[in-house]
ROSE-4610 file (N, C-alpha, C; in Angstrom, 1 decimal, always signed):
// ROSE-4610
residu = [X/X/X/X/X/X/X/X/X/X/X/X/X/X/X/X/X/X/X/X/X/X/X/X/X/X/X/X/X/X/X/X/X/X/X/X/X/X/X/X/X/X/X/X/X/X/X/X/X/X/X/X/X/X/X/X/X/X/X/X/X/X/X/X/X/X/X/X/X/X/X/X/X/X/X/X/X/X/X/X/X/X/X/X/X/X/X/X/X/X/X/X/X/X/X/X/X/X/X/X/X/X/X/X/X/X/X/X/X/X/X/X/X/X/X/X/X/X/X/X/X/X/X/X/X/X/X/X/X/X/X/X/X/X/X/X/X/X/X/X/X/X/X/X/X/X/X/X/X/X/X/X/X/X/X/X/X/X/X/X/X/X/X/X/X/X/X/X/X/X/X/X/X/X/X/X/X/X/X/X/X/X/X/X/X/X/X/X/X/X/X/X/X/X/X/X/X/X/X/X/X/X/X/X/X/X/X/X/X/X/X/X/X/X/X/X/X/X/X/X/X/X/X/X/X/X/X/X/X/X/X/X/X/X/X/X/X/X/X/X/X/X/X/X/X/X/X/X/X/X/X/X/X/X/X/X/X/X/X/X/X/X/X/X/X/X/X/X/X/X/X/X/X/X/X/X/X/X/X/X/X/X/X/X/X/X/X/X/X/X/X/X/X/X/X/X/X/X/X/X/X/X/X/X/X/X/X/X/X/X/X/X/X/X/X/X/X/X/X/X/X/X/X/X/X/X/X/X/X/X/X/X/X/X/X/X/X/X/X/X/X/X/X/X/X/X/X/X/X/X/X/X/X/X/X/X/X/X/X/X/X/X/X/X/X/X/X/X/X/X/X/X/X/X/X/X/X/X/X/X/X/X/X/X/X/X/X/X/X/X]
num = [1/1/1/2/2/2/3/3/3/4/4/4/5/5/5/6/6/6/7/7/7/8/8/8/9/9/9/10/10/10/11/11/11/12/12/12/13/13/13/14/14/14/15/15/15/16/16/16/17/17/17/18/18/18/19/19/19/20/20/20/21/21/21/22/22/22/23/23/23/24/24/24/25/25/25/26/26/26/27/27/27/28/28/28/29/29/29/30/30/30/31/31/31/32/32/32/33/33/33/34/34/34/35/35/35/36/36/36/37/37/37/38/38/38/39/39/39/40/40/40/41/41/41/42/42/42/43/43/43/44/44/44/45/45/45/46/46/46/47/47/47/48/48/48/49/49/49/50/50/50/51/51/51/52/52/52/53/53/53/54/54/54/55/55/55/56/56/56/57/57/57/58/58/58/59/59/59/60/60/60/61/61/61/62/62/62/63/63/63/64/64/64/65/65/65/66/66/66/67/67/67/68/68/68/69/69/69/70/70/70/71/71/71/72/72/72/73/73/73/74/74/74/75/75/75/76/76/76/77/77/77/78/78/78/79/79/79/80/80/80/81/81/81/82/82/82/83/83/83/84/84/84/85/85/85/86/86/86/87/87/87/88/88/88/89/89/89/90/90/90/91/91/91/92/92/92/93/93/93/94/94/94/95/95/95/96/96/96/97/97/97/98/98/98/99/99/99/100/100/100/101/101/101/102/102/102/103/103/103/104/104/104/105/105/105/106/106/106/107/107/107/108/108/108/109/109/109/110/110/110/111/111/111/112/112/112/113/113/113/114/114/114/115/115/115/116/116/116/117/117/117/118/118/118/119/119/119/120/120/120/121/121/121/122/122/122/123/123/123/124/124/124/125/125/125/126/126/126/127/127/127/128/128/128/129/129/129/130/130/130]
x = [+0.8/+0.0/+0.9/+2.1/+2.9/+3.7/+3.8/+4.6/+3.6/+2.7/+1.3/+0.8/+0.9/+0.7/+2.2/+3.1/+4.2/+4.0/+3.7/+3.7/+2.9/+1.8/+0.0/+1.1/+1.5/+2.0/+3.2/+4.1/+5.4/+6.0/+6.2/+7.1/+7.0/+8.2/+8.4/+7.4/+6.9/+6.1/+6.6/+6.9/+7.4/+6.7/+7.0/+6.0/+7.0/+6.1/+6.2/+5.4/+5.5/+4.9/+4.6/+3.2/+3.4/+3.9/+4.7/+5.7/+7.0/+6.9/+7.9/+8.6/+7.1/+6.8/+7.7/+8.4/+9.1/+9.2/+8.3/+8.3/+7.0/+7.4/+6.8/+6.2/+5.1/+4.3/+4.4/+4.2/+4.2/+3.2/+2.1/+1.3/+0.0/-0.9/-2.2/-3.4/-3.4/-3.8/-3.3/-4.0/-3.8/-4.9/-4.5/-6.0/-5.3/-5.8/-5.4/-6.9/-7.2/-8.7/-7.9/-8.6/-8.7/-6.7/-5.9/-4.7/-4.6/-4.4/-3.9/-4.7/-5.9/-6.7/-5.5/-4.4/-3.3/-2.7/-2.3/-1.5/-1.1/+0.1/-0.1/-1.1/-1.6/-3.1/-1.7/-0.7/+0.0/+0.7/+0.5/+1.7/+0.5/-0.6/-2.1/-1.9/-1.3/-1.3/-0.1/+1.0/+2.1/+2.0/+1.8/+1.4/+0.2/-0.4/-1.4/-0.9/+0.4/+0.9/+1.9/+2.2/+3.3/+2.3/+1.2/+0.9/+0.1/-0.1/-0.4/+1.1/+1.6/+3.2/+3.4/+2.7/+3.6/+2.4/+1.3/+0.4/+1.1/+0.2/-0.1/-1.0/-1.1/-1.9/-3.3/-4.2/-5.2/-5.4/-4.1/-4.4/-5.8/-5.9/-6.9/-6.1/-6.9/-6.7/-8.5/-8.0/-9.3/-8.8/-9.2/-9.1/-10.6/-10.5/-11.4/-10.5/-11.3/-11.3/-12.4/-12.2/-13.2/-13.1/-14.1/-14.1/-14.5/-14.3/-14.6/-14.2/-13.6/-13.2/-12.2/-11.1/-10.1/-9.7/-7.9/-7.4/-7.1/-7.0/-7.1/-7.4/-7.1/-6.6/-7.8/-7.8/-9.3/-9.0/-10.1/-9.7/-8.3/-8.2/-6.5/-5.2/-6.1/-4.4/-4.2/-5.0/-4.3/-4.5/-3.5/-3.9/-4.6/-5.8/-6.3/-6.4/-6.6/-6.1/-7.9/-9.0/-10.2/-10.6/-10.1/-10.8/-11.8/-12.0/-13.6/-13.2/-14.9/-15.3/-14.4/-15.0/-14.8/-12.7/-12.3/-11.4/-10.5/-10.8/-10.0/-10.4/-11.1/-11.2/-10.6/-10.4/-9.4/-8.1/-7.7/-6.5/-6.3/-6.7/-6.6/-6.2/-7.1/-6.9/-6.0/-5.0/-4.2/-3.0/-3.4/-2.1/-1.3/-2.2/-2.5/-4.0/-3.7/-4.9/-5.8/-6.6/-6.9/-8.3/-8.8/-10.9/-11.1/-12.2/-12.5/-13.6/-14.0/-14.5/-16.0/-15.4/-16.4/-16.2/-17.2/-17.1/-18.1/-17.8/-19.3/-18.7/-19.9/-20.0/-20.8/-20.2/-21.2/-21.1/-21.7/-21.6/-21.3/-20.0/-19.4/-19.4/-18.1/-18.0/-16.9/-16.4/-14.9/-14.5/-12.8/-12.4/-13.2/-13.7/-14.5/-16.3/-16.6/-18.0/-18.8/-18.4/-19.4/-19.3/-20.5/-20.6/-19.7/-19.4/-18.6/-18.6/-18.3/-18.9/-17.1/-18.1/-16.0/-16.5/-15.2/-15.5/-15.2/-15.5/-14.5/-13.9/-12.9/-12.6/-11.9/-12.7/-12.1/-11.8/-10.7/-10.0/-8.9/-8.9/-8.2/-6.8/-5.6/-5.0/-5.0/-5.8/-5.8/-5.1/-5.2/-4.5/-4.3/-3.9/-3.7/-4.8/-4.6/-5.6/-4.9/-5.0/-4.7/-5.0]
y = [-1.2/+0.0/+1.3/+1.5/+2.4/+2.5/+1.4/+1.6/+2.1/+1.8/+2.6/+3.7/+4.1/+5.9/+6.6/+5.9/+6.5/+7.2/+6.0/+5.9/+7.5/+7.1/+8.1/+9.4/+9.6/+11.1/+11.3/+10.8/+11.3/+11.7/+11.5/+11.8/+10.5/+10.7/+9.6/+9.0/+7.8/+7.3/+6.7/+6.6/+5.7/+4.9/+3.2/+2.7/+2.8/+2.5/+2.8/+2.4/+2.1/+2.0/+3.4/+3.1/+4.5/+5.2/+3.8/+4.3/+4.9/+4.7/+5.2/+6.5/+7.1/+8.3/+9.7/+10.2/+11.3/+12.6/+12.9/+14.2/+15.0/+16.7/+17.5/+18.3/+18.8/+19.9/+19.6/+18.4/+18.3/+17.4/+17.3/+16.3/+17.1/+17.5/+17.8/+16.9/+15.4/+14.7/+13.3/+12.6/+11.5/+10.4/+8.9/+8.3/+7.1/+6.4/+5.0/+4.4/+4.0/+3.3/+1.7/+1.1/+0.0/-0.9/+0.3/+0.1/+0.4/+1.3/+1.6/+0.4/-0.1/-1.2/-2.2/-2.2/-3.8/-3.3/-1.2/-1.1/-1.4/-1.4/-1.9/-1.1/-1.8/-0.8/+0.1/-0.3/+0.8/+1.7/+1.1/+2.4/+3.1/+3.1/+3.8/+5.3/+5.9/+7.4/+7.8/+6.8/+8.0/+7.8/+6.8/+6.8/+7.6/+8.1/+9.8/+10.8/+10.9/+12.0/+12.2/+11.1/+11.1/+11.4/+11.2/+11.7/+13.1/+13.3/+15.1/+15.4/+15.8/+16.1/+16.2/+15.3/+15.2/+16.1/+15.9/+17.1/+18.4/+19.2/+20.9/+21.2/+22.4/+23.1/+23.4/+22.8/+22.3/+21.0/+20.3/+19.1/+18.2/+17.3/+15.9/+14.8/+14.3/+13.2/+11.7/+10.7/+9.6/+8.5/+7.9/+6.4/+5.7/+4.8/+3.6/+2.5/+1.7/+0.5/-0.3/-1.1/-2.8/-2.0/-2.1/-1.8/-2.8/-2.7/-4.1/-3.8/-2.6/-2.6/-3.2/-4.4/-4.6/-5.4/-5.1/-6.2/-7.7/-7.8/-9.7/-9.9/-11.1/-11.7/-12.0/-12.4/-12.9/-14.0/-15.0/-16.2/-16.6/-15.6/-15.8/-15.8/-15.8/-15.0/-13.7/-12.7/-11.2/-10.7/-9.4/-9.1/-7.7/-7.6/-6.3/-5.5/-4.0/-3.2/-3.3/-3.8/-3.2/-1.8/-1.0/+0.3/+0.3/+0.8/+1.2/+2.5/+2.9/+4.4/+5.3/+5.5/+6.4/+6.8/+5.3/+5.5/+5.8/+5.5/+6.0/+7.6/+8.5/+9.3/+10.0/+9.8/+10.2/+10.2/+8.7/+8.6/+9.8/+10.3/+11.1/+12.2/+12.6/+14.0/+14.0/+13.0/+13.4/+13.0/+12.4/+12.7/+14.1/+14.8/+16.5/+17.0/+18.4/+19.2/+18.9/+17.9/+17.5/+18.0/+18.4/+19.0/+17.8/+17.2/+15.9/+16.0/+15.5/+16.4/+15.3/+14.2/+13.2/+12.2/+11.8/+10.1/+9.2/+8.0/+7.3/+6.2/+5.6/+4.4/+3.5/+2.3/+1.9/+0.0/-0.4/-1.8/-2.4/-2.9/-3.7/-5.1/-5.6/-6.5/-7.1/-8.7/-9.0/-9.9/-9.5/-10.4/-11.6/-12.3/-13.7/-13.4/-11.9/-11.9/-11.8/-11.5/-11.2/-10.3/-9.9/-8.5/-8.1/-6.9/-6.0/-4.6/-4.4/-2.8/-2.1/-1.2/-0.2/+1.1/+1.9/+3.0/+4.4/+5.2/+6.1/+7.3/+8.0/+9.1/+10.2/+11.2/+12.5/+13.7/+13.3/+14.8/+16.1/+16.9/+18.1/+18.5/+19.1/+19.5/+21.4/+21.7/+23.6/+24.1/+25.0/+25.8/+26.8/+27.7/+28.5/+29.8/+30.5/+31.6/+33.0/+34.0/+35.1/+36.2]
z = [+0.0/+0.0/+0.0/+0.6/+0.4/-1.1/-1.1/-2.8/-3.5/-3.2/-4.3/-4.0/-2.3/-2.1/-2.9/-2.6/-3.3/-4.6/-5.9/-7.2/-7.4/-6.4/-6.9/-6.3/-4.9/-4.6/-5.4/-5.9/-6.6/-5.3/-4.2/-2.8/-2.1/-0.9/-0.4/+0.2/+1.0/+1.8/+2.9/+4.1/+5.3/+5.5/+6.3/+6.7/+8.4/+9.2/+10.6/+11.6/+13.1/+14.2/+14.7/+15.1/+15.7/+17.2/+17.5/+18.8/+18.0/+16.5/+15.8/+15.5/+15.8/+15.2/+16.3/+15.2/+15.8/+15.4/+14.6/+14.0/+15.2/+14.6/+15.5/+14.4/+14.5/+14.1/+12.0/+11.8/+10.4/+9.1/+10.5/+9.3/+9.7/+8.6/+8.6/+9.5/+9.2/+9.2/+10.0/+10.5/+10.6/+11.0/+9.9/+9.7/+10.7/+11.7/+12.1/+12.5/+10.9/+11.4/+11.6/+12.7/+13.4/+13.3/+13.4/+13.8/+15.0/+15.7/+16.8/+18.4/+17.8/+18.3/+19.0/+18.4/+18.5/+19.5/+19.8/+20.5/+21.9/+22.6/+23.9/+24.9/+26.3/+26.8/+27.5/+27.7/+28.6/+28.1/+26.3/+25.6/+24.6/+25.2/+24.3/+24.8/+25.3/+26.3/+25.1/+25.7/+24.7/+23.7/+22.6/+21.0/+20.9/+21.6/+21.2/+21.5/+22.6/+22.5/+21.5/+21.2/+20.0/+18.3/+18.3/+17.3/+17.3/+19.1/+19.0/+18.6/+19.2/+19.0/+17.2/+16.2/+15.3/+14.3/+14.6/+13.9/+14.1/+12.8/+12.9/+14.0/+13.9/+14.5/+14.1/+14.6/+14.0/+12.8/+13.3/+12.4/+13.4/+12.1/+12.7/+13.0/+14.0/+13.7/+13.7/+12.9/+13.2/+13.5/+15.0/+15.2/+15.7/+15.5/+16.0/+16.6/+17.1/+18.3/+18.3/+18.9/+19.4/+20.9/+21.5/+22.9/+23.7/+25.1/+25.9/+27.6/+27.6/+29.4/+29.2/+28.8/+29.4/+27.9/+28.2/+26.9/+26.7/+25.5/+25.6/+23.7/+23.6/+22.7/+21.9/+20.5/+19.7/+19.8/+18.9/+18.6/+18.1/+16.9/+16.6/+17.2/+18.3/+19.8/+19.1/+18.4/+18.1/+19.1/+19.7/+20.7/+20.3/+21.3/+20.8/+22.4/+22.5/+24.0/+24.7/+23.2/+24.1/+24.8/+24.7/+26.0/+26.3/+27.2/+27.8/+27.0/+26.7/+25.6/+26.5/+27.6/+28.9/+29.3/+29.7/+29.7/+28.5/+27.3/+26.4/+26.4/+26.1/+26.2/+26.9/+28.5/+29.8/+29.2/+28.5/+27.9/+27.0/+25.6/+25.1/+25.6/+26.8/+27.6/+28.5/+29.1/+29.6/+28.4/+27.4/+26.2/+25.6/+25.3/+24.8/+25.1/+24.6/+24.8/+23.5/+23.1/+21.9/+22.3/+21.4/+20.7/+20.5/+21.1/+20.7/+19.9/+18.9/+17.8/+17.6/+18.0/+17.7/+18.6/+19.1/+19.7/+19.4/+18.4/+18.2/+18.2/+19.5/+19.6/+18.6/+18.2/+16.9/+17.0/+16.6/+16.5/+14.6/+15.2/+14.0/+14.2/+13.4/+13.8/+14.0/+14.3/+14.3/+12.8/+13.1/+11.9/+11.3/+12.1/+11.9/+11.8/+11.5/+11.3/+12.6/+14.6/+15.4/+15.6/+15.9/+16.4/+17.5/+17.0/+18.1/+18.4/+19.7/+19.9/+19.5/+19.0/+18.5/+18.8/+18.7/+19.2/+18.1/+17.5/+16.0/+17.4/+17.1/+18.0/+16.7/+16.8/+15.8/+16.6/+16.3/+17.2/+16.7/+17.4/+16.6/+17.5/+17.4/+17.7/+17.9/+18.8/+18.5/+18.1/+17.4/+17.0/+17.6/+17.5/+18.8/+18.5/+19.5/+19.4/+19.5/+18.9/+18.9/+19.7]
């Protein structure tokens, strides 16, 4: 998928962890649908400060999650963090000062077709004010 964002943008592409992530004040954007779900539950605080940190000022960002109150493994042994709605949210806010732009709880499903409750979170980095 990156050799193909590549081709389409004509500029580089990185692939990366997002404990990877070390840039400051340089992406508009950021999409992590149902990645960040894998991350560890104790490294979920600083991989959102590490991607406030790496946004603009007034960048976005969108993630989703499988929620459940506590982490634990699927049928395939993957491991997933689960959050509660509530506590991720807390998470967020003691990550950065993020606008939380959206929170919707929604019912999906899992890899294998059951239902599952997930969570979308749309958030902003302020920009500052004059």
């Amino acid at each position: 998928m990156a050799a193909e964002a590549q081709k389409r943008l004509k500029r580089p592409v990185r692939v990366m962890r997002f404990d990877e992530l070390a840039d400051s004040g340089v992406y508009e954007g950021v999409w992590a649908h149902a990645s960040l779900l894998h991350a560890p539950e104790l490294a979920l605080g600083t991989v959102l400060a590490l991607v406030f940190e790496a946004l603009k000022p007034g960048g976005l960002f969108f993630a989703n999650f499988k929620t459940g109150g506590a982490a634990g493994r699927d049928h395939l042994d993957r491991y997933y963090n689960y959050p509660d709605p509530q506590a991720l949210i807390e998470t967020y806010s003691s990550s950065g000062s993020w606008q939380i732009l959206s929170s919707i709880e929604y019912a999906g499903t899992s890899y294998g077709g059951a239902a599952t409750p997930w969570i979308a979170i749309t958030a902003r980095k302020p920009a500052p004010s004059y």
